[in-house]
C-alpha positions in Angstrom: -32.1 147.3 6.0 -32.7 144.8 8.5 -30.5 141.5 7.9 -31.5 138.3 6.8 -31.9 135.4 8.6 -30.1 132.7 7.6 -31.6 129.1 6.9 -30.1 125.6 6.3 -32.4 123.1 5.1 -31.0 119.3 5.1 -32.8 116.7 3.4 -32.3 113.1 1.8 -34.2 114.1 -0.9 -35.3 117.3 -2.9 -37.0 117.6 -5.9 -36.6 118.4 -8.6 -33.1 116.6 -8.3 -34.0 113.6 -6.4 -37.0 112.4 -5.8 -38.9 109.2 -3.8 -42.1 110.8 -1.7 -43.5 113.6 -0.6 -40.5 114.8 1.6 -38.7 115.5 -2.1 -41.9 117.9 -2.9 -41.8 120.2 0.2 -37.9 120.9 0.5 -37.9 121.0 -3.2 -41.1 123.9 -2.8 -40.9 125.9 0.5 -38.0 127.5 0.1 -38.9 129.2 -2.7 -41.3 131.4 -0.4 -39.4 131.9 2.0 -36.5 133.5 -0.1 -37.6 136.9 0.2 -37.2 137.2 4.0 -34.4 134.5 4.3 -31.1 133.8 3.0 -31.5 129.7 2.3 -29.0 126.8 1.7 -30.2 123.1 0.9 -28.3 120.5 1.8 -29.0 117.2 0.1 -26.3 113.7 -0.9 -25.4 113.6 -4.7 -27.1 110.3 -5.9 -26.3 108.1 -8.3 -29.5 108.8 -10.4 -29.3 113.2 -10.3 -28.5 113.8 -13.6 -25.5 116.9 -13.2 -25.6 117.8 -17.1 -29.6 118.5 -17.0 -29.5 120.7 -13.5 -26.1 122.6 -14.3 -24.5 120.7 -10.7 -20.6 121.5 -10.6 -18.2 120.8 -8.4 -16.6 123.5 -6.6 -13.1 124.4 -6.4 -11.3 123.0 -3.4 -14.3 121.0 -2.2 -12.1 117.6 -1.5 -13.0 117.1 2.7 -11.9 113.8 4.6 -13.9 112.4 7.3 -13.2 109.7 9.8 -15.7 107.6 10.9 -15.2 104.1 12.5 -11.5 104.4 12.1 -11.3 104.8 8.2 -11.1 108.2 6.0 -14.1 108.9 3.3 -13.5 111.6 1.2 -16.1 113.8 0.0 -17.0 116.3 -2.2 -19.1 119.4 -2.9 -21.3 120.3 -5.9 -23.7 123.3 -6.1 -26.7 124.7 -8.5 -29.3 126.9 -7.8 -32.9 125.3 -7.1 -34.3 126.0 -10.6 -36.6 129.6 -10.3 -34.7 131.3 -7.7 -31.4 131.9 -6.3 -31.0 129.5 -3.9 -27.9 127.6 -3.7 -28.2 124.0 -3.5 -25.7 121.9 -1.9 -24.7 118.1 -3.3 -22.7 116.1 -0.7 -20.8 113.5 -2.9 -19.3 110.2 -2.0 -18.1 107.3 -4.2 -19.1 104.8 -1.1 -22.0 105.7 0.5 -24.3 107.5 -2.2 -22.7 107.5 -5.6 -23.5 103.9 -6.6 -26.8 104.0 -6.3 -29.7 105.5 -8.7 -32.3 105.5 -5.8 -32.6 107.6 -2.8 -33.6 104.8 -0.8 -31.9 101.6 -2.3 -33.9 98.4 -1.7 -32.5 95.4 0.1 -29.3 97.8 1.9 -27.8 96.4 5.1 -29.9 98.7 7.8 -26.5 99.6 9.3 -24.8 100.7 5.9 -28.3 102.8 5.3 -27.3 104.0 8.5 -23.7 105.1 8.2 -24.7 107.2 4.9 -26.6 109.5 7.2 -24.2 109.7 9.3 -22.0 110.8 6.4 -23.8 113.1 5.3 -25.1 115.0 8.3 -21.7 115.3 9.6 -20.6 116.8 6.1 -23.4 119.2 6.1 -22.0 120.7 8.9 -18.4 120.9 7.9 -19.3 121.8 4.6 -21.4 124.9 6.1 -18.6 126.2 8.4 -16.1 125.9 5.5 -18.5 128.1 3.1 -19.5 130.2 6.3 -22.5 129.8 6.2 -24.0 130.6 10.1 -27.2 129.5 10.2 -29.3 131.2 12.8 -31.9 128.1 11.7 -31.1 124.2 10.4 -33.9 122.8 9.6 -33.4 118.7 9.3 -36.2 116.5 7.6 -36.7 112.9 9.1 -34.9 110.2 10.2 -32.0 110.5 7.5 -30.4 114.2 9.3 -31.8 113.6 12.4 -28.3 113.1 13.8 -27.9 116.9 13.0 -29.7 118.2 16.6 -27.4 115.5 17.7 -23.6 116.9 16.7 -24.7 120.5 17.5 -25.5 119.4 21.3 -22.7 117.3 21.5 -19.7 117.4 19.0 -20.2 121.2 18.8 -21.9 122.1 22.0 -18.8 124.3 22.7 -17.7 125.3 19.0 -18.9 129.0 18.5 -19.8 128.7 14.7 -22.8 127.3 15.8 -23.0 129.0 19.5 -26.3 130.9 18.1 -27.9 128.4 15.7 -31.7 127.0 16.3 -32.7 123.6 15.4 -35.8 122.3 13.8 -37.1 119.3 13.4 -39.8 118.0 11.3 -41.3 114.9 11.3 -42.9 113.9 7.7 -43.4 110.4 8.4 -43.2 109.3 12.3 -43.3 105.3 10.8 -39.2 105.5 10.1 -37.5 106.7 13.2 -33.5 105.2 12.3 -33.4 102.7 15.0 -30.0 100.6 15.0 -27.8 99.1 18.0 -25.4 101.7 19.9 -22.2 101.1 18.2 -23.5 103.3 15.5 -22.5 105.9 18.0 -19.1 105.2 18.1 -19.1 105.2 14.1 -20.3 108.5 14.1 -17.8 109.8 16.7 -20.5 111.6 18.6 -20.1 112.1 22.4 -21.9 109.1 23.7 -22.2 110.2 27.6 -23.9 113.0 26.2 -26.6 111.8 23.9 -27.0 108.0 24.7 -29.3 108.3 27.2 -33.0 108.4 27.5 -33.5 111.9 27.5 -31.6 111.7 24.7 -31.3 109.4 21.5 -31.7 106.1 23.8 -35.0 104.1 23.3 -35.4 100.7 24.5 -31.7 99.9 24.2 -31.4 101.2 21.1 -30.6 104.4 19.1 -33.3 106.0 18.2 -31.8 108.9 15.8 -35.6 110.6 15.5 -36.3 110.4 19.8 -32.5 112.2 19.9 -33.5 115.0 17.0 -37.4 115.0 18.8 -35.1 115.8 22.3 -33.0 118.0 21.1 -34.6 120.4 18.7 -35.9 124.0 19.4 -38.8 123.2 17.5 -40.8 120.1 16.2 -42.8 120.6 13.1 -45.7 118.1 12.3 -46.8 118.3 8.4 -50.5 118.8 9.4 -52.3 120.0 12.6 -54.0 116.9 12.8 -51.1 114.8 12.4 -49.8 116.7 15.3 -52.4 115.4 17.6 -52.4 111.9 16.6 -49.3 111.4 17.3 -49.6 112.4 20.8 -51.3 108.7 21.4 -51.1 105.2 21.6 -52.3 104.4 18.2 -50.3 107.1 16.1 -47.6 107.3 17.8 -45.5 104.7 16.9 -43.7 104.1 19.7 -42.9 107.7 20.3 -45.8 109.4 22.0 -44.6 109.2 25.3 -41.5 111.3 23.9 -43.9 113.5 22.1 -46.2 114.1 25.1 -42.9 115.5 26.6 -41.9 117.6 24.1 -45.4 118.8 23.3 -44.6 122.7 24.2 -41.8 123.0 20.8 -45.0 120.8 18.7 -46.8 122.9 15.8 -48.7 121.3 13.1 -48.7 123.1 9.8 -49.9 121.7 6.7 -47.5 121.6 3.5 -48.4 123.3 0.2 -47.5 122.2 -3.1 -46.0 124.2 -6.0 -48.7 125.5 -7.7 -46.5 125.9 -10.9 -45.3 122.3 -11.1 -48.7 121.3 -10.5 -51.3 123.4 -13.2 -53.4 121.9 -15.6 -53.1 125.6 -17.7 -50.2 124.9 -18.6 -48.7 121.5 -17.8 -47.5 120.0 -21.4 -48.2 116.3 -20.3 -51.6 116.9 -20.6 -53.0 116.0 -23.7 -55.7 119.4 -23.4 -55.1 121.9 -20.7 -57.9 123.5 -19.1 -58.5 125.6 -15.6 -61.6 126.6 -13.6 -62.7 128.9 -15.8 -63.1 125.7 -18.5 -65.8 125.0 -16.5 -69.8 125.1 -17.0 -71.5 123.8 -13.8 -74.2 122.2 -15.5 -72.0 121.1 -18.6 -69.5 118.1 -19.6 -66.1 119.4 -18.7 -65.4 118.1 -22.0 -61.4 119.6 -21.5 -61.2 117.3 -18.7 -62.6 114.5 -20.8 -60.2 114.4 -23.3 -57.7 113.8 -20.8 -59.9 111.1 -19.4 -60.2 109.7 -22.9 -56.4 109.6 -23.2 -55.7 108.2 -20.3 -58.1 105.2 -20.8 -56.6 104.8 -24.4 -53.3 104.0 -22.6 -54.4 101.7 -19.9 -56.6 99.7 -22.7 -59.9 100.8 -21.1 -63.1 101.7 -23.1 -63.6 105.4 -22.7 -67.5 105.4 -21.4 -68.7 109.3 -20.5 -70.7 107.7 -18.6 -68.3 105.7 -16.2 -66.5 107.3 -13.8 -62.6 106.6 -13.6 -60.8 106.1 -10.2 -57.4 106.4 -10.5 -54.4 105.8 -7.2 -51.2 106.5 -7.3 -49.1 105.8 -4.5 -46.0 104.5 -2.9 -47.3 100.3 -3.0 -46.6 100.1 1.2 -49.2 98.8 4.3 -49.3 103.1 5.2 -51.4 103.7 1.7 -54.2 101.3 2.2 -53.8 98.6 -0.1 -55.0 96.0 2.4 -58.3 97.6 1.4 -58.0 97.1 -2.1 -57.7 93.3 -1.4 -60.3 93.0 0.9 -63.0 94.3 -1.6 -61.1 93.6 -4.4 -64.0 91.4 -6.1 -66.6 94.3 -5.2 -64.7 96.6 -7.2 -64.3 94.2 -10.0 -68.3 94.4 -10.6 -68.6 98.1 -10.2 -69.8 100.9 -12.7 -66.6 102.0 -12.8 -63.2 102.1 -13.7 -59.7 101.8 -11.6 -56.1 102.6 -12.8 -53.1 102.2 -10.4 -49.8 103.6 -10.1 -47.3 102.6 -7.7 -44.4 101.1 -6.4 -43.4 99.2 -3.7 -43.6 96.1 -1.9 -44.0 93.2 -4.1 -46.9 91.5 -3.0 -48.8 94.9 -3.4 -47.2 95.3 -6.4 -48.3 91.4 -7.1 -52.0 92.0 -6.1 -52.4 95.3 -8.8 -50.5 93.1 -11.8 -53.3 90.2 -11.2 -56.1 92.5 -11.1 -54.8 94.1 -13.9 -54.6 91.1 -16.1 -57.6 89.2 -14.4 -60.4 92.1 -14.4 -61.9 94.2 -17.4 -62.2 97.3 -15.5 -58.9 97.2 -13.5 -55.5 98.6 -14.7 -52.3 98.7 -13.0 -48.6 100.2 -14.0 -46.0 99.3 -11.6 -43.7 102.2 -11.3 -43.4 105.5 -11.2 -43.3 107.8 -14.2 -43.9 112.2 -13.4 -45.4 112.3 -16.8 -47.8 109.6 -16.9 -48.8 110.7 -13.2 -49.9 114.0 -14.1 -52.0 113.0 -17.3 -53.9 110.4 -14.4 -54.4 113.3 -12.5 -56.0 115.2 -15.2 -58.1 112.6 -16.5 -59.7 111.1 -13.5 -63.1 111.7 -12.1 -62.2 110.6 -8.4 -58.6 110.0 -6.4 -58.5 107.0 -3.9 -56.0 107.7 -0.6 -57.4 104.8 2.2 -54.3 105.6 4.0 -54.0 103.9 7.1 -52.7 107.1 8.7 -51.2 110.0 6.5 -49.3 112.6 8.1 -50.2 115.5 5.2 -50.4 114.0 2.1 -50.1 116.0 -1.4 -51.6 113.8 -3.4 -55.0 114.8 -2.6 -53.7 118.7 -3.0 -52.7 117.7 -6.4 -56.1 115.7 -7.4 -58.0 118.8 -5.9 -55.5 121.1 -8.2 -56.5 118.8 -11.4 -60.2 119.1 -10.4 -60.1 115.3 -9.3 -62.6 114.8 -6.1 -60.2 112.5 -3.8 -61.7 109.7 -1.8 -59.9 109.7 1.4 -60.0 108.3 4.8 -60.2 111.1 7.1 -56.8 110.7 8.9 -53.9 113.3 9.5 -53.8 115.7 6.6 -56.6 114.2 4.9 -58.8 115.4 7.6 -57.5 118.7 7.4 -57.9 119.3 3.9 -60.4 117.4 2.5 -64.2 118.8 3.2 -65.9 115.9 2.4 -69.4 115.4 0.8 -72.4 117.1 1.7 -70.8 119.7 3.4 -70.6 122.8 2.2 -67.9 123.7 -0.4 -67.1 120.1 0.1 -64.2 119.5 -2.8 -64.0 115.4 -1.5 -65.1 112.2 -0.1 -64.0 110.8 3.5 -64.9 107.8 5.4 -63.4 106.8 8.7 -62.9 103.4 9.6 -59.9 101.5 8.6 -61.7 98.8 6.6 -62.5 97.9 3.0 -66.4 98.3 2.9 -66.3 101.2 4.6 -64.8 102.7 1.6 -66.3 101.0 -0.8 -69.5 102.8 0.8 -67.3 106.2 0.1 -67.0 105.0 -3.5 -70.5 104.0 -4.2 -71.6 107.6 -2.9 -68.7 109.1 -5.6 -70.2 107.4 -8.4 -74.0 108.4 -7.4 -72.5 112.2 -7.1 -70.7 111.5 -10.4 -74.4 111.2 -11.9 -75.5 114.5 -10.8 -73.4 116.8 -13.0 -74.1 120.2 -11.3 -73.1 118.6 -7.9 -70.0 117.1 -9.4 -69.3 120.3 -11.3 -69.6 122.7 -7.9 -67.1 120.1 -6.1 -64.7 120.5 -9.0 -65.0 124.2 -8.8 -64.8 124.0 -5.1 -61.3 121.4 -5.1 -59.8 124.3 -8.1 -59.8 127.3 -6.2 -58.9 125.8 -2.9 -55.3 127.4 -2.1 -53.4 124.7 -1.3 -50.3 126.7 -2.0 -47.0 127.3 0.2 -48.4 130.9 0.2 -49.9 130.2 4.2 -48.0 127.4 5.1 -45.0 129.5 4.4 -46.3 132.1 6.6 -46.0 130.2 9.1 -43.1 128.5 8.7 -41.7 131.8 9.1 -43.4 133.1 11.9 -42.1 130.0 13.7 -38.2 130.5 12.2 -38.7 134.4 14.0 -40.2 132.7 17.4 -36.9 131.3 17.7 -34.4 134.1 16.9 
């Protein structure tokens, strides 16, 4: 029997420990299709806010490891469960400076060079941690700016240490906007051979480091969440400072769009729903009235009059410039006069999060809950009629692959992932709305033509049936992933 390969994933976040975007989702998910042909470890820090008793995390025996950086010793330790479904260890790098006294992921309001120096932390400690279980990876796969650094050591620190003589690295990029740019001195914190790496083929960019440019350099592979994100980033306007980088890299660039879990995500059988239905629920030319009750719910909660007859828009999205709130303020007293009906969910920056609380309390047919709750989420989900996603540019998305899942028709502007996987209206099999320019009335065009669809009951019924039994799965996507992992070994 042939052997495994082996494969170390490394991520700030994975759910369903930890979770603050979409980065959470895939590391959380992809693994779990990949088990059969791979032998997998996660990597991830132990945050204040994973709850041990609920996931069965303990510490191992023996685990205690001290690591110098910037002249003082941290001490860290090692906890382990298996990623809930399969047999996959996960790893929990825990330290009482850098990560235990926080409930978030991503603490607001952290000096950048503290945020920083937890990264460093931890990607140095995934690799310790890995020889001292022996685990030789022939593949470490590092997600964002936050393990970038990994690329990094192996080129560098261990560019002559044997344990890792062999191993590949890959890279993906889930959101190009964050690249960990701080002044060189970080360097010196993280012990890392400067004459090797700070330099512009390297992790130097405009006088500073640039921890994504390094991983970008230095990687055997670059993964872009979605084909079309892959090109985009190749220019001016996408690229974020890093195309010119990109451009010269472009030979170890693939696109591949992510999947979501399609157990997490089921309206058959999800219990925060307050009826569950499936395709089969539904009658083309018929109320989906499973749906409705949902719909009916969820407008009970928000304090909107259920109306059959009134379509419900629902977003729910990290509150940041990326998702396309500008939007919503530029037409925001359109949509206040509109046969329809707008709930919001979201957190983020406060004067987004400022704008939804005022239309909420200022407009009848406006509702807005600042925060995140999973359960509430998923019964919005259910009980909308449309999804709105103006992103300003979206590398994949998932939250359109979980509208489509629910049967919700998202609205999207038809950038990065959205273009990929949204087929928008007339087409055939379309399952979605697009329009293209970055501006407010371009989509409130793209909601008007929703709501005129939302009339036609047969035409909203096929695109429901046609967003359900797309296969937005890892099943693909995971083929690939693995095709590329082989490429390379």
């Amino acid at each position: 029997m042939p052997k495994k390969m082996k494969i170390l994933f490394a991520s700030a976040e994975v759910a369903p420990f930890s979770k603050a975007g979409g980065l959470s989702d895939v590391v959380g998910s992809l693994p779990k299709w990949l088990e059969k042909d791979a032998e997998i470890a996660i990597f991830t820090p132990l945050h204040g806010g994973i709850d041990c008793d609920k996931w069965g995390i303990k510490e191992l025996p023996n685990s205690e490891m001290w690591l110098g950086f910037g002249g003082i010793q941290h001490k860290c330790r090692l906890f382990m469960t298996k990623l809930p479904g399969t047999d996959i260890n996960v790893f929990f790098v825990h330290n009482d400076w850098y990560f235990s006294p926080f409930h978030d992921v991503y603490p607001k309001w952290l000096d950048p060079r503290y945020e920083h120096e937890r990264y460093v932390l931890f990607s140095l400690a995934t690799l310790e941690y890995a020889k001292a279980l022996n685990f030789r990876a022939d593949i470490i796969h590092s997600n964002d700016w936050h393990t970038a650094m990994i690329p990094l050591y192996i080129k560098a620190n261990y560019k002559f240490d044997e344990f890792w003589s062999k191993t590949k690295n890959v890279f993906e990029i889930h959101n190009l906007a964050y690249q960990g740019v701080w002044f060189e001195d970080i360097i010196d914190f993280a012990n890392m051979r400067k004459d090797i790496v700070y330099n512009e083929w390297g992790c130097e960019h405009y006088g500073r480091v640039n921890w994504m440019k390094g991983a970008i350099n230095y990687s055997d592979k670059i993964v872009a969440v979605s084909p079309n994100y892959a090109e985009e980033i190749l220019t001016g306007e996408y690229g974020e400072g890093m195309d010119y980088t990109l451009r010269g890299n472009r030979g170890k660039l693939i696109g591949i769009v992510n999947g979501i879990d399609y157990d997490a995500y089921n309206p058959k059988t999800d219990k925060n729903l307050v009826k569950n239905y499936s395709v089969e629920d539904l009658k083309l030319s018929k109320p989906f009235t499973q749906k409705e009750a949902n719909k009916k719910a969820i407008c009970e909660k928000f304090g909107l009059k259920y109306n059959p007859d009134r379509p419900l828009i629902a977003m729910i999205s990290r509150l940041v410039s990326q998702k396309g709130i500008d939007l919503i303020r530029q037409v925001e007293n359109d949509l206040k006069h509109l046969e329809a009906d707008f709930i919001f969910l979201g957190t983020g920056d406060k004067d987004y999060e400022n704008l939804l609380i005022w239309l909420s309390n200022n407009t009848p047919n406006i509702r807005a809950y600042v925060g995140y709750k999973g359960d509430l989420a998923n019964l919005i989900y259910a009980g909308a009629d449309f999804f709105l996603m103006p992103s300003k540019f979206e590398p994949c998305g998932l939250s359109q692959l979980i509208a489509m899942r629910f049967g919700t028709l998202p609205i999207v502007r038809a950038t990065g992932g959205l273009e990929n996987t949204v087929i928008g209206y007339p087409l055939d099999n379309s399952n979605g709305f697009k329009f293209w320019s970055y501006d407010g009335f371009a989509m409130k065009d793209a909601i008007l033509c929703a709501m005129n669809v939302y009339k036609d009951k047969y035409t909203l019924n096929a695109m429901r049936k046609s967003a359900m039994e797309a296969d937005f799965s890892w099943k693909e996507s995971a083929k690939k992933y693995l095709e590329m992992y082989k490429s390379l070994i």
